[in-house]
N, CA, C and O atoms as a Maestro MAE file, in Angstrom:
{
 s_m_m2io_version
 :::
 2.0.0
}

f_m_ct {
 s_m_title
 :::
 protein
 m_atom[316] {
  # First column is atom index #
  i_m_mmod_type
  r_m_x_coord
  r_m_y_coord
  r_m_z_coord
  i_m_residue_number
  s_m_chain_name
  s_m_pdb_residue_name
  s_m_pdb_atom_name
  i_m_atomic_number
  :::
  1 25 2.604 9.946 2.861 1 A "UNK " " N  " 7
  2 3 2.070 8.899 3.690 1 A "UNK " " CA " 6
  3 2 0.586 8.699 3.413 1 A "UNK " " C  " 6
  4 15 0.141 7.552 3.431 1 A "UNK " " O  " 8
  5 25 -0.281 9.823 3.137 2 A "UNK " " N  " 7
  6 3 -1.568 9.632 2.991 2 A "UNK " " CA " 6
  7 2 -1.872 8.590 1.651 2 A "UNK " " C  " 6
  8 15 -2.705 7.690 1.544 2 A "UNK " " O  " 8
  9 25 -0.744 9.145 0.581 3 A "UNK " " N  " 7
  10 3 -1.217 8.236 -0.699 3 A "UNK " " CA " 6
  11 2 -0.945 6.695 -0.478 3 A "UNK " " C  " 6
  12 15 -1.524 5.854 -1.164 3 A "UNK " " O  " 8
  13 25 0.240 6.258 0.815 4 A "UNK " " N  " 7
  14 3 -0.004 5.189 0.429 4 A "UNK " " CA " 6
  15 2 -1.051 4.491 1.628 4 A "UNK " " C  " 6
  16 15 -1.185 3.279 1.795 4 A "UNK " " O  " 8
  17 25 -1.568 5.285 2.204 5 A "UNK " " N  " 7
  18 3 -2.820 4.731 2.790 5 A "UNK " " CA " 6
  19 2 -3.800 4.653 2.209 5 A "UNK " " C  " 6
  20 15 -4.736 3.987 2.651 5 A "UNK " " O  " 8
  21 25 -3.854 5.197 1.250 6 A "UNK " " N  " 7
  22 3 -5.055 5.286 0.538 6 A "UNK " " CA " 6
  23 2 -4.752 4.385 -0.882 6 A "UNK " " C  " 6
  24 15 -5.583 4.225 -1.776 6 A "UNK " " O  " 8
  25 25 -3.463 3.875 -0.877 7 A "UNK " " N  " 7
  26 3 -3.256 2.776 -2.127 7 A "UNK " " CA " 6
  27 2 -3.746 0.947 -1.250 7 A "UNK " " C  " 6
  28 15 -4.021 -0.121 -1.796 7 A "UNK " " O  " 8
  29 25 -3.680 1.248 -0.038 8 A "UNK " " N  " 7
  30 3 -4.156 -0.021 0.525 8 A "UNK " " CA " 6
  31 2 -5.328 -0.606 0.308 8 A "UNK " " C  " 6
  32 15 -5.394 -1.796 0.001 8 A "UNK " " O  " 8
  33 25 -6.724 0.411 0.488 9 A "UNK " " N  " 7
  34 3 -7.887 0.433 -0.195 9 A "UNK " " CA " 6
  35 2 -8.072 0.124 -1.950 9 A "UNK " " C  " 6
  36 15 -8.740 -0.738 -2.520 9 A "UNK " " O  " 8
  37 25 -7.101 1.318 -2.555 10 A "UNK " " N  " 7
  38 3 -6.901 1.132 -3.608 10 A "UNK " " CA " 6
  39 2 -6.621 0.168 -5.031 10 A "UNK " " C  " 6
  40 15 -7.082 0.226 -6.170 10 A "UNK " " O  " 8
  41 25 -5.810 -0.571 -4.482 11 A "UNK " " N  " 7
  42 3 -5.185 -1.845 -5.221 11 A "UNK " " CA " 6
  43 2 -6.165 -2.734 -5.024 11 A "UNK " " C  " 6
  44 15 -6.570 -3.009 -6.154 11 A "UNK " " O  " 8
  45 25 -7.046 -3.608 -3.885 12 A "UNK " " N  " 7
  46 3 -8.260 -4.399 -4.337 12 A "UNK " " CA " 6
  47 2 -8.827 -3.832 -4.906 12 A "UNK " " C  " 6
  48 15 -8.925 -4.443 -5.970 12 A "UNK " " O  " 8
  49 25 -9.621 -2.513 -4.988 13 A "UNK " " N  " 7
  50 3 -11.021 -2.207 -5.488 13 A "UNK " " CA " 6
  51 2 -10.043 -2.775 -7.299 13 A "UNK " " C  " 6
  52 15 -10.484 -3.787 -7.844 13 A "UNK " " O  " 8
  53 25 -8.830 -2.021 -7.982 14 A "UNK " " N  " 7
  54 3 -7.781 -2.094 -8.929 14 A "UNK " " CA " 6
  55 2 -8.053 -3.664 -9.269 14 A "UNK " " C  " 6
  56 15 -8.915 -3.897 -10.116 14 A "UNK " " O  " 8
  57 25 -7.423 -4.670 -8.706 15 A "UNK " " N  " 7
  58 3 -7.952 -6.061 -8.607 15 A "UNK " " CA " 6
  59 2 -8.943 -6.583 -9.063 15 A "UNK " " C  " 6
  60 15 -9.012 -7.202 -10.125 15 A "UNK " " O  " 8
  61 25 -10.014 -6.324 -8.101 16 A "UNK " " N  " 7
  62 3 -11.122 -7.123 -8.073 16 A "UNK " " CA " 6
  63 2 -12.036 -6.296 -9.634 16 A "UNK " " C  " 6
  64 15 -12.858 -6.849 -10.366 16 A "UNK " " O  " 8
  65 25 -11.513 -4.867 -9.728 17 A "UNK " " N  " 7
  66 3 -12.510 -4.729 -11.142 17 A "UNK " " CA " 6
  67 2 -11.588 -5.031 -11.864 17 A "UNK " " C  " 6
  68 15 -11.813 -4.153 -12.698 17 A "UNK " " O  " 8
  69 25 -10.530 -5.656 -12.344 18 A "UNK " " N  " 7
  70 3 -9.882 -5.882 -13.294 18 A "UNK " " CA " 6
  71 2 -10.162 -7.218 -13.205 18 A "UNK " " C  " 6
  72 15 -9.837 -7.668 -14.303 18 A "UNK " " O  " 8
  73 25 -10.565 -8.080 -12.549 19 A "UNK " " N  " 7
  74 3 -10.783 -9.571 -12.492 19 A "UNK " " CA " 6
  75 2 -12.478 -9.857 -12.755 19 A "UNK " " C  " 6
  76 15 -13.037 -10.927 -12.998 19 A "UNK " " O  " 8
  77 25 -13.113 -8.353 -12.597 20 A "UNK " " N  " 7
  78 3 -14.752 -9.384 -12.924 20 A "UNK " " CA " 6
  79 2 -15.618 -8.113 -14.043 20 A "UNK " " C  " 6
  80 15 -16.764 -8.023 -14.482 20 A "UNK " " O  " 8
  81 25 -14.481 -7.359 -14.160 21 A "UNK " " N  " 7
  82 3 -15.054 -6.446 -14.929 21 A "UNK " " CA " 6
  83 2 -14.176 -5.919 -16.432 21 A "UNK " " C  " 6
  84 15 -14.765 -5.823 -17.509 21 A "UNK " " O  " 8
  85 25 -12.995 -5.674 -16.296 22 A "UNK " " N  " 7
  86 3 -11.862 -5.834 -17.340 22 A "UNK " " CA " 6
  87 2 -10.660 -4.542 -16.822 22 A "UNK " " C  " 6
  88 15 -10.703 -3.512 -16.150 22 A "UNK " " O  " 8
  89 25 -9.889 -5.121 -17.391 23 A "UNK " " N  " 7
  90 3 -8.766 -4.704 -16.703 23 A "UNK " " CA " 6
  91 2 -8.059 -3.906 -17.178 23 A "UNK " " C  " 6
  92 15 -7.019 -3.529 -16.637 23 A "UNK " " O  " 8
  93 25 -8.593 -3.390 -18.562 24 A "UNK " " N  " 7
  94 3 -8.539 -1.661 -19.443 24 A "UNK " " CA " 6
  95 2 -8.777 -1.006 -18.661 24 A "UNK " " C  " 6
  96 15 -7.920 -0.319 -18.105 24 A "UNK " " O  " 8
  97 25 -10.236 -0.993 -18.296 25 A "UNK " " N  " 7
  98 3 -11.002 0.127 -16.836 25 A "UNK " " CA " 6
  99 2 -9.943 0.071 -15.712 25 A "UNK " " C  " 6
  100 15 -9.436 1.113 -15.297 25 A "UNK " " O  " 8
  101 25 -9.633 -1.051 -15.255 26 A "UNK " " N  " 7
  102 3 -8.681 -0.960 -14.173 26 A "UNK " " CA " 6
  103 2 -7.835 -0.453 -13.971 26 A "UNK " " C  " 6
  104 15 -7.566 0.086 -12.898 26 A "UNK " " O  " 8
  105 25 -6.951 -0.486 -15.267 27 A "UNK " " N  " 7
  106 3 -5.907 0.479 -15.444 27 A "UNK " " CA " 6
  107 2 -5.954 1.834 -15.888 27 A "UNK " " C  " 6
  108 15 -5.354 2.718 -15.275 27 A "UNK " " O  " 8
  109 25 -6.549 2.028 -16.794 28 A "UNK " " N  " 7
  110 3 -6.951 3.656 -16.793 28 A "UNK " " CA " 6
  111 2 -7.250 4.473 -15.066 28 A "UNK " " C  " 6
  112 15 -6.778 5.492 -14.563 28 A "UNK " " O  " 8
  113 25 -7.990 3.706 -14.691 29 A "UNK " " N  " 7
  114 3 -8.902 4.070 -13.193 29 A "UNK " " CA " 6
  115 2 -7.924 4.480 -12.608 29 A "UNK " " C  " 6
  116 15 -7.845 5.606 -12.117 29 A "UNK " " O  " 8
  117 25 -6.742 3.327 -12.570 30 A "UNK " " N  " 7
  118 3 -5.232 3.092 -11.887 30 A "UNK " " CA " 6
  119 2 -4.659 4.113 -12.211 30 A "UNK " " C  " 6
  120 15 -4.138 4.719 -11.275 30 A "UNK " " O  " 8
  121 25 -4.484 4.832 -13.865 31 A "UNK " " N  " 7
  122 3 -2.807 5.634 -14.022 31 A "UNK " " CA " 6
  123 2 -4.416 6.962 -13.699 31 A "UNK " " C  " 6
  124 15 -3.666 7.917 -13.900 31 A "UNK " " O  " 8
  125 25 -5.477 7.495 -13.475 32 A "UNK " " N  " 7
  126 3 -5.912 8.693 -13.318 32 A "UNK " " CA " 6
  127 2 -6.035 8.619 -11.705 32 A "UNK " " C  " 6
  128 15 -5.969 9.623 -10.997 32 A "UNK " " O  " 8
  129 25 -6.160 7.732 -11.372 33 A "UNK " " N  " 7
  130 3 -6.101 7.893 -10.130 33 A "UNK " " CA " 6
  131 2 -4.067 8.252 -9.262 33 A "UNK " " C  " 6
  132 15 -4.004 8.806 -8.165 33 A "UNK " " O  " 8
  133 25 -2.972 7.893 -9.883 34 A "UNK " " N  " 7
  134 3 -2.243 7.953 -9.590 34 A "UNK " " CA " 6
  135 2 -1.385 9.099 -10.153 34 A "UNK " " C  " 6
  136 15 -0.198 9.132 -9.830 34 A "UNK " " O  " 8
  137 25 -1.884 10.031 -10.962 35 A "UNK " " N  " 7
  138 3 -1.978 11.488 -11.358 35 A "UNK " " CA " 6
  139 2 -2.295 12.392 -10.373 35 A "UNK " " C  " 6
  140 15 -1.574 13.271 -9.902 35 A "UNK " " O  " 8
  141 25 -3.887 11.993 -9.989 36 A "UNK " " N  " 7
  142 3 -4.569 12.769 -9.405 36 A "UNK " " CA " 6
  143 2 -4.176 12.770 -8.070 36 A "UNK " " C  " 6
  144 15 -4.729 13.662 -7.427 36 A "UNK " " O  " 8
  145 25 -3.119 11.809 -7.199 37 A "UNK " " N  " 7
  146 3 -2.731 11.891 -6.200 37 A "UNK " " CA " 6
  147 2 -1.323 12.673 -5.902 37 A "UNK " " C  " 6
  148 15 -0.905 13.100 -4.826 37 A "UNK " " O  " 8
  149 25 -0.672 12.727 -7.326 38 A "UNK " " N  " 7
  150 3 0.918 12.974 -7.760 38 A "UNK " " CA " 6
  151 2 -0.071 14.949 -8.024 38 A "UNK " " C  " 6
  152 15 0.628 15.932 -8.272 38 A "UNK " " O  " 8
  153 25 -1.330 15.048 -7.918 39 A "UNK " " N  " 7
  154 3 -0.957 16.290 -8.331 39 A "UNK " " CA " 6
  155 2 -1.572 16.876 -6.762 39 A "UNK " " C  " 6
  156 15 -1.563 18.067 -6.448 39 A "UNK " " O  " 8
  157 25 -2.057 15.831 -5.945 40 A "UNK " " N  " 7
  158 3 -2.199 16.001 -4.972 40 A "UNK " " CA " 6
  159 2 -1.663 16.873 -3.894 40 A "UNK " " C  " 6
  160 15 -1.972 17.881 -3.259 40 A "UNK " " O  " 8
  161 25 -0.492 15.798 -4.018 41 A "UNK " " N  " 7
  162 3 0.649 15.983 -3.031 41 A "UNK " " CA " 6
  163 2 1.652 17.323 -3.880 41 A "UNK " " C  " 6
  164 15 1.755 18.386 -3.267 41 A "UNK " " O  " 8
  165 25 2.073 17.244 -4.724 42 A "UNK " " N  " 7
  166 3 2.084 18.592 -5.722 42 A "UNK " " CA " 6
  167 2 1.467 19.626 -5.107 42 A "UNK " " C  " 6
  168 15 2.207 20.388 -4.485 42 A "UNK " " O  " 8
  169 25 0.124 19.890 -5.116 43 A "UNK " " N  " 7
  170 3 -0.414 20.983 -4.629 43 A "UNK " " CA " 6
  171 2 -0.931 21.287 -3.090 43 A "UNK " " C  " 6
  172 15 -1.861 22.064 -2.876 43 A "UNK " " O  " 8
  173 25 -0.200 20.561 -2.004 44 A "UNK " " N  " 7
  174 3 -0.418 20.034 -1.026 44 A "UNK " " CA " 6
  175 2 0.685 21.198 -0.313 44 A "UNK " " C  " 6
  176 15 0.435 21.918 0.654 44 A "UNK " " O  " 8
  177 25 1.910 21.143 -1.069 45 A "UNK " " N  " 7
  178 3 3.288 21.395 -1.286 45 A "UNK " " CA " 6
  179 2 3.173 23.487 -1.006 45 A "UNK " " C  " 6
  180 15 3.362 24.432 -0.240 45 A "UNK " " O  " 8
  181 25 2.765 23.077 -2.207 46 A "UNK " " N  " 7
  182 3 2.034 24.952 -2.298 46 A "UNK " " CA " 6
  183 2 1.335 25.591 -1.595 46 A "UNK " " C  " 6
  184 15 1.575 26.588 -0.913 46 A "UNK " " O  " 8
  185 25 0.263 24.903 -1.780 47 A "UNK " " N  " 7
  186 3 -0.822 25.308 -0.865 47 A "UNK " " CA " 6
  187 2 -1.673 24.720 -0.446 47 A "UNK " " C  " 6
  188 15 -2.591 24.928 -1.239 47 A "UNK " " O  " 8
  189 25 -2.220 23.716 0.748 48 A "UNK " " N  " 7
  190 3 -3.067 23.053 1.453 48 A "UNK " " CA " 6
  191 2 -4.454 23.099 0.823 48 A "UNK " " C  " 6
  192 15 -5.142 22.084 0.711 48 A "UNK " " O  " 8
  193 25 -4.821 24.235 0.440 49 A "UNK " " N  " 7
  194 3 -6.047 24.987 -0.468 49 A "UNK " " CA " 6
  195 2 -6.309 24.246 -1.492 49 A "UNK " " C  " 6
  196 15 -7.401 23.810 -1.857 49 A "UNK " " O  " 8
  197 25 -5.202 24.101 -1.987 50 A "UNK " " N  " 7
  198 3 -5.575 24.107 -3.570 50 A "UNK " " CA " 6
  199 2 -5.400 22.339 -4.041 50 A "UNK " " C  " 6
  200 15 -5.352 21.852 -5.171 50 A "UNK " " O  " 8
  201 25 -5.345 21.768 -2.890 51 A "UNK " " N  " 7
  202 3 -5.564 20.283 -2.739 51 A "UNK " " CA " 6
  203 2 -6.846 19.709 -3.276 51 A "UNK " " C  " 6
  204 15 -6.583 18.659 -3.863 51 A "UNK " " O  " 8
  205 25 -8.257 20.013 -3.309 52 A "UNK " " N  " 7
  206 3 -9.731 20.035 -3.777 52 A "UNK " " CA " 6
  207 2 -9.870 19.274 -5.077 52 A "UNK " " C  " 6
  208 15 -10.554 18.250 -5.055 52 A "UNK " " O  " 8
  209 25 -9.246 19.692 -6.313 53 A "UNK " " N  " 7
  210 3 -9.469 18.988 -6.926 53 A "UNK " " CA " 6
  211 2 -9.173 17.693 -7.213 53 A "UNK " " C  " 6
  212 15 -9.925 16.795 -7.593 53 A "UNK " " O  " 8
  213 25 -7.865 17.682 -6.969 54 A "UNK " " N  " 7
  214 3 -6.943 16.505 -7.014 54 A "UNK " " CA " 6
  215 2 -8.036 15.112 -6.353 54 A "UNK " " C  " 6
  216 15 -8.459 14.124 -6.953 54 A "UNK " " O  " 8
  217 25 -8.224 15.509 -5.024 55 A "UNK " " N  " 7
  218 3 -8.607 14.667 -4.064 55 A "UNK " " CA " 6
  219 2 -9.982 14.122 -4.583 55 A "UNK " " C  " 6
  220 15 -10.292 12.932 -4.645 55 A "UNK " " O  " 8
  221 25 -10.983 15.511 -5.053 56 A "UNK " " N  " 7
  222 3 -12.202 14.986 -5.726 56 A "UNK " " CA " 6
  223 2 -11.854 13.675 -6.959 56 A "UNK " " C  " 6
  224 15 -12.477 12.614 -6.961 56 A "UNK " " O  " 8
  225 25 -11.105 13.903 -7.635 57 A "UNK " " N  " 7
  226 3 -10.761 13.308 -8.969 57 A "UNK " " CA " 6
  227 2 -10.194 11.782 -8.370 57 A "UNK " " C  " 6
  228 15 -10.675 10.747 -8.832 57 A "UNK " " O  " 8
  229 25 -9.459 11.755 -7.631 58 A "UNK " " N  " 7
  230 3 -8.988 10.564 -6.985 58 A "UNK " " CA " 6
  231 2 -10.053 9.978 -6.209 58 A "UNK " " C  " 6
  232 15 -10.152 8.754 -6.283 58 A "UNK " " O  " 8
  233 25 -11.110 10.787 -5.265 59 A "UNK " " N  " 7
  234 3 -11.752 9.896 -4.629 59 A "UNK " " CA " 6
  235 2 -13.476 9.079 -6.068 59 A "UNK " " C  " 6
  236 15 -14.124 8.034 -6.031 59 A "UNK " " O  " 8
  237 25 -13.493 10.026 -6.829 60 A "UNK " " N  " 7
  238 3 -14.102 9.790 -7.856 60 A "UNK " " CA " 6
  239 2 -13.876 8.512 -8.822 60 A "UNK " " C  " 6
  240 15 -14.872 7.884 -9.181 60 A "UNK " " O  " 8
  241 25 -12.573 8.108 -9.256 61 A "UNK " " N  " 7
  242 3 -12.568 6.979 -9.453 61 A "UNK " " CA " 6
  243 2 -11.823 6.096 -8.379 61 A "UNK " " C  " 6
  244 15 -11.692 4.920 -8.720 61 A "UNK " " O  " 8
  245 25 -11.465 6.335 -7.518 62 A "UNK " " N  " 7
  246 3 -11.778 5.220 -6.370 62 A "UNK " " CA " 6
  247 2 -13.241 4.012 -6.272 62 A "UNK " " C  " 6
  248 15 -13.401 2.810 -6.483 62 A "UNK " " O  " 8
  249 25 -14.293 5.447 -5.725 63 A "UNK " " N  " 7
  250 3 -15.341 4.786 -5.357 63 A "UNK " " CA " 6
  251 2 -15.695 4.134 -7.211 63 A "UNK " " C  " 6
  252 15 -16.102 2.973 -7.263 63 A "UNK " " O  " 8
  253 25 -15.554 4.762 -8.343 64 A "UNK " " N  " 7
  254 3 -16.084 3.821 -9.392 64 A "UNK " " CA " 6
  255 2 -15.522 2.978 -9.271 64 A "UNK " " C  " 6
  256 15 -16.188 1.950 -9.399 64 A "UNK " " O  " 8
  257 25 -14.327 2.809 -9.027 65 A "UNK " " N  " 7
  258 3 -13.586 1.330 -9.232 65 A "UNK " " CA " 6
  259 2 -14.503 0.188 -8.241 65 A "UNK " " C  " 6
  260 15 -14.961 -0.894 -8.607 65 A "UNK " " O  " 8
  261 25 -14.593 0.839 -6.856 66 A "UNK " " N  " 7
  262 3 -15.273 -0.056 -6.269 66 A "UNK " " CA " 6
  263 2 -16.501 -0.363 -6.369 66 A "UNK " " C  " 6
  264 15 -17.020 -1.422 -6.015 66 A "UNK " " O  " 8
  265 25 -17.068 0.666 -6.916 67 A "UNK " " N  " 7
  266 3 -18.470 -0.123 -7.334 67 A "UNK " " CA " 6
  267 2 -18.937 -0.716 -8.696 67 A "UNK " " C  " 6
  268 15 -20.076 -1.147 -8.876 67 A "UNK " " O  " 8
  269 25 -18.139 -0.701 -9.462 68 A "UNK " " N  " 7
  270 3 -17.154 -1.335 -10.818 68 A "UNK " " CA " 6
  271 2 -17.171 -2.673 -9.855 68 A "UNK " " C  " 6
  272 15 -17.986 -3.539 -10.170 68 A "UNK " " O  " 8
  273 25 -16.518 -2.858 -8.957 69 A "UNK " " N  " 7
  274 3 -16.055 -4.216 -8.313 69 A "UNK " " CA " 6
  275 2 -17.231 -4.889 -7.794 69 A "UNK " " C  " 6
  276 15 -17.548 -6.064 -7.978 69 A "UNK " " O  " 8
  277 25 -17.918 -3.889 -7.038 70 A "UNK " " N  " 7
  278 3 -18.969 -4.673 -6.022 70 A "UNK " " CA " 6
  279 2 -20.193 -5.555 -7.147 70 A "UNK " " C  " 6
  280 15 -20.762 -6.625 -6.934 70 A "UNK " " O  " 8
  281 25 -20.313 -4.519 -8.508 71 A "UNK " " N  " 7
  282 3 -21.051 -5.030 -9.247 71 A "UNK " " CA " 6
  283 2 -21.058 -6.378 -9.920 71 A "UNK " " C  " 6
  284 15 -21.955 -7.176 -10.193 71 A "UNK " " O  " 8
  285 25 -19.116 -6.350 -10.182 72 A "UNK " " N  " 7
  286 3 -18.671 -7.636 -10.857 72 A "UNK " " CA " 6
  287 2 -19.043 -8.558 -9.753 72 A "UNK " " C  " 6
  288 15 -19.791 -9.510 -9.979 72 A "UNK " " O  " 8
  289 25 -18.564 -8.327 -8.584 73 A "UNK " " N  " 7
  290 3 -19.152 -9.719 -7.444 73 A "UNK " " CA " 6
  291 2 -20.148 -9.807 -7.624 73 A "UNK " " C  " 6
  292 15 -20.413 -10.971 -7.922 73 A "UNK " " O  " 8
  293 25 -21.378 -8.884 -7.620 74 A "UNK " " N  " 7
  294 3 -22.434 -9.355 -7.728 74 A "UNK " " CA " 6
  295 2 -23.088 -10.359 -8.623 74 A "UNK " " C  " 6
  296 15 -23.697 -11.408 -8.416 74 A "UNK " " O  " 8
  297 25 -22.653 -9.473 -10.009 75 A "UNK " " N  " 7
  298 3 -23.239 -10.149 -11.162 75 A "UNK " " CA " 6
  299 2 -23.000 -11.679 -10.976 75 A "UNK " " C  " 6
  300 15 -23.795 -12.545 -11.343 75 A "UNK " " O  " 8
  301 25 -21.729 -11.918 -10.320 76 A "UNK " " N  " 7
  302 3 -20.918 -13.500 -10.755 76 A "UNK " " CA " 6
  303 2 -21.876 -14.083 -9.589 76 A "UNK " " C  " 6
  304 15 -22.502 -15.057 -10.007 76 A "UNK " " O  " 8
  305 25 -22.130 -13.800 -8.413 77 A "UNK " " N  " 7
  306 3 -22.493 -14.205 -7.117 77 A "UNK " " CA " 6
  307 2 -24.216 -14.488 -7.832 77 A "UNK " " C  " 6
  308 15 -24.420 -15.677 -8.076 77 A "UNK " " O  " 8
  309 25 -25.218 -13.677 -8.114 78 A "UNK " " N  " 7
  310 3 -26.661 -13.533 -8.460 78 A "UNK " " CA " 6
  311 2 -26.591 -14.812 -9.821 78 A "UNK " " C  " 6
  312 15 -27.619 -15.187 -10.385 78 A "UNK " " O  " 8
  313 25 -25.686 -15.160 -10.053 79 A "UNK " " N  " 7
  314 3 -25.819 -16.077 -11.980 79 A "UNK " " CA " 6
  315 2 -25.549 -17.296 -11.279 79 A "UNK " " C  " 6
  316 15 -25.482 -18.360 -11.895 79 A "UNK " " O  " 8
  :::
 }
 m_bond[315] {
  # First column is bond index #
  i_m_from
  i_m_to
  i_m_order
  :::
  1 1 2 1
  2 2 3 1
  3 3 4 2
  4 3 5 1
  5 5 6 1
  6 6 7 1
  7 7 8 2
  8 7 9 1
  9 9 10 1
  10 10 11 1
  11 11 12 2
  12 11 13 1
  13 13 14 1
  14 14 15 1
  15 15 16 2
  16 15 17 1
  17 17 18 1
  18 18 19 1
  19 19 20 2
  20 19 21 1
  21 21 22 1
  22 22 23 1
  23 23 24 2
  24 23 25 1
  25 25 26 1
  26 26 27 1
  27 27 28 2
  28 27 29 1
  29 29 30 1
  30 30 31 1
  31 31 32 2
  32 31 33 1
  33 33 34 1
  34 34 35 1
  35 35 36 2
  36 35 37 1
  37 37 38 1
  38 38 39 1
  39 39 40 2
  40 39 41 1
  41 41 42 1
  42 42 43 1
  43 43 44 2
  44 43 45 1
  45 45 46 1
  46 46 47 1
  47 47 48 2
  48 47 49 1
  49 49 50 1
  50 50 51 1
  51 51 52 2
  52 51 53 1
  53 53 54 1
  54 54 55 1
  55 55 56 2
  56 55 57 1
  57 57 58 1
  58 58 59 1
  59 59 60 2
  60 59 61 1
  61 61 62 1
  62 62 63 1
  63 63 64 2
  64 63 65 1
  65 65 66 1
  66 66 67 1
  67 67 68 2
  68 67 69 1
  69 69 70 1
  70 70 71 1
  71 71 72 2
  72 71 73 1
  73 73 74 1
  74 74 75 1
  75 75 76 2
  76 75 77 1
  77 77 78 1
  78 78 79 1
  79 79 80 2
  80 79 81 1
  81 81 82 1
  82 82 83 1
  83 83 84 2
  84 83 85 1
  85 85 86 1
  86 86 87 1
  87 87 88 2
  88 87 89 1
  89 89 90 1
  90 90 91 1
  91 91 92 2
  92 91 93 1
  93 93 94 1
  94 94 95 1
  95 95 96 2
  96 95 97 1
  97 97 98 1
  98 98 99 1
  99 99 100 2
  100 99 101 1
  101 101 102 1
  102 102 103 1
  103 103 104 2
  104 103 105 1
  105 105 106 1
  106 106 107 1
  107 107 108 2
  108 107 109 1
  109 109 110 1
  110 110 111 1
  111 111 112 2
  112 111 113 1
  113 113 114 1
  114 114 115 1
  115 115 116 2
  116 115 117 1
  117 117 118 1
  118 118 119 1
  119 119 120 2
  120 119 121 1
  121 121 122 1
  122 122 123 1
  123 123 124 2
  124 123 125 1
  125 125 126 1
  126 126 127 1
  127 127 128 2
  128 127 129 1
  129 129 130 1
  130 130 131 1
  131 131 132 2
  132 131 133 1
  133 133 134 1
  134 134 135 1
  135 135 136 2
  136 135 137 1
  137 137 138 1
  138 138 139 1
  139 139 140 2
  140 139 141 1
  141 141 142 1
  142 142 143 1
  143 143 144 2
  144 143 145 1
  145 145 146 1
  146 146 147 1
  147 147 148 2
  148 147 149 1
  149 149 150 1
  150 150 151 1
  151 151 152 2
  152 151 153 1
  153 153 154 1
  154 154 155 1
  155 155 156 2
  156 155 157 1
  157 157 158 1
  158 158 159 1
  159 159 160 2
  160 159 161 1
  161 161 162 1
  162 162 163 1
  163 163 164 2
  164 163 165 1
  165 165 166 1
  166 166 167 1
  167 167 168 2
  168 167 169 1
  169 169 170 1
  170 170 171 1
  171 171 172 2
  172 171 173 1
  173 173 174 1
  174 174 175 1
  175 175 176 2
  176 175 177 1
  177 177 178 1
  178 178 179 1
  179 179 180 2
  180 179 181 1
  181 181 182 1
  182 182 183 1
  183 183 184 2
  184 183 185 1
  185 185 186 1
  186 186 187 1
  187 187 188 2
  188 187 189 1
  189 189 190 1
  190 190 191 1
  191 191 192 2
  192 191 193 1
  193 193 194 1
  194 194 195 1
  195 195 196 2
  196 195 197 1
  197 197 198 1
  198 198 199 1
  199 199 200 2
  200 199 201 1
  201 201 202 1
  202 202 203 1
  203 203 204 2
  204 203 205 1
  205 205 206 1
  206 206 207 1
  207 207 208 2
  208 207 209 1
  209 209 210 1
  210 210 211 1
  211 211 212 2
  212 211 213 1
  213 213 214 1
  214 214 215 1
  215 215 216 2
  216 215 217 1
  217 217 218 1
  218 218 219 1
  219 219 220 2
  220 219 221 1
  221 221 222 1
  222 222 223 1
  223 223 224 2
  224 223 225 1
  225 225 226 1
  226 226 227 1
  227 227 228 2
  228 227 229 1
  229 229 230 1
  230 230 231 1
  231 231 232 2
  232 231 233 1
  233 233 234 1
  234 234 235 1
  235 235 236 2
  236 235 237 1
  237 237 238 1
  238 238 239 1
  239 239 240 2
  240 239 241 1
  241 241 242 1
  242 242 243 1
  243 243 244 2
  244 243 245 1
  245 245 246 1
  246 246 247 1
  247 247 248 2
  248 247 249 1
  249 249 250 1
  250 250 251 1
  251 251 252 2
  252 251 253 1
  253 253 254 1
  254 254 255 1
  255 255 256 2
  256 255 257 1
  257 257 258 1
  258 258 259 1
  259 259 260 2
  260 259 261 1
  261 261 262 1
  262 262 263 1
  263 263 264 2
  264 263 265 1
  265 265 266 1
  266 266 267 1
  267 267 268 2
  268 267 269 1
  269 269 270 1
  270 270 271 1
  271 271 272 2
  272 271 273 1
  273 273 274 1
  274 274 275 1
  275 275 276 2
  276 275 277 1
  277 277 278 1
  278 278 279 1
  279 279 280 2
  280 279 281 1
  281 281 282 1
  282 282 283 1
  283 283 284 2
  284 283 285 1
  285 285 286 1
  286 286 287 1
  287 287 288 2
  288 287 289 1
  289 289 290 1
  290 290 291 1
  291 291 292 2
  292 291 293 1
  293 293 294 1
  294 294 295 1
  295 295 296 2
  296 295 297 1
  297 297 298 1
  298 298 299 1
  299 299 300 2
  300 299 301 1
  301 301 302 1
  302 302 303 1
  303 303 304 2
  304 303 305 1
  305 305 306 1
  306 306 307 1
  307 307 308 2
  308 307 309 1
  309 309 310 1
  310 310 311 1
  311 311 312 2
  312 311 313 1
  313 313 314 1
  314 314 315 1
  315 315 316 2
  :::
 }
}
């Protein structure tokens, strides 16, 4: 349940940098970010503990994606 709360956020930031920034980045961002949640919940399973990295790695390109995004608005918005 958490991953797909956290794919709600996810998929615009996915979007919007694939629409003003390119959509290679987007998708890479996309399949490491959807690893890093699959190893999440994986290690979630085991042990609650050992959840840390996963989550770092996922929230890591999250926020790039979105600021990947906020930049593309910008750039287009400032020209």
């Amino acid at each position: 349940m958490n991953t797909l709360e956290n794919a709600v956020l996810m998929l615009p930031a996915m979007w919007l940098y694939a629409g003003f920034i390119g959509d290679r980045g987007a998708a890479i961002g996309g399949g490491i970010w959807l690893v890093a949640r699959i190893w999440y919940a994986l290690a979630y399973l085991d042990s609650p503990a050992k959840r840390g990295p996963a989550f770092g790695i996922a929230m890591a390109v999250f926020a790039g994606l979105w600021l990947g995004a906020a930049w593309g608005v910008a750039r287009v918005v400032l020209h």
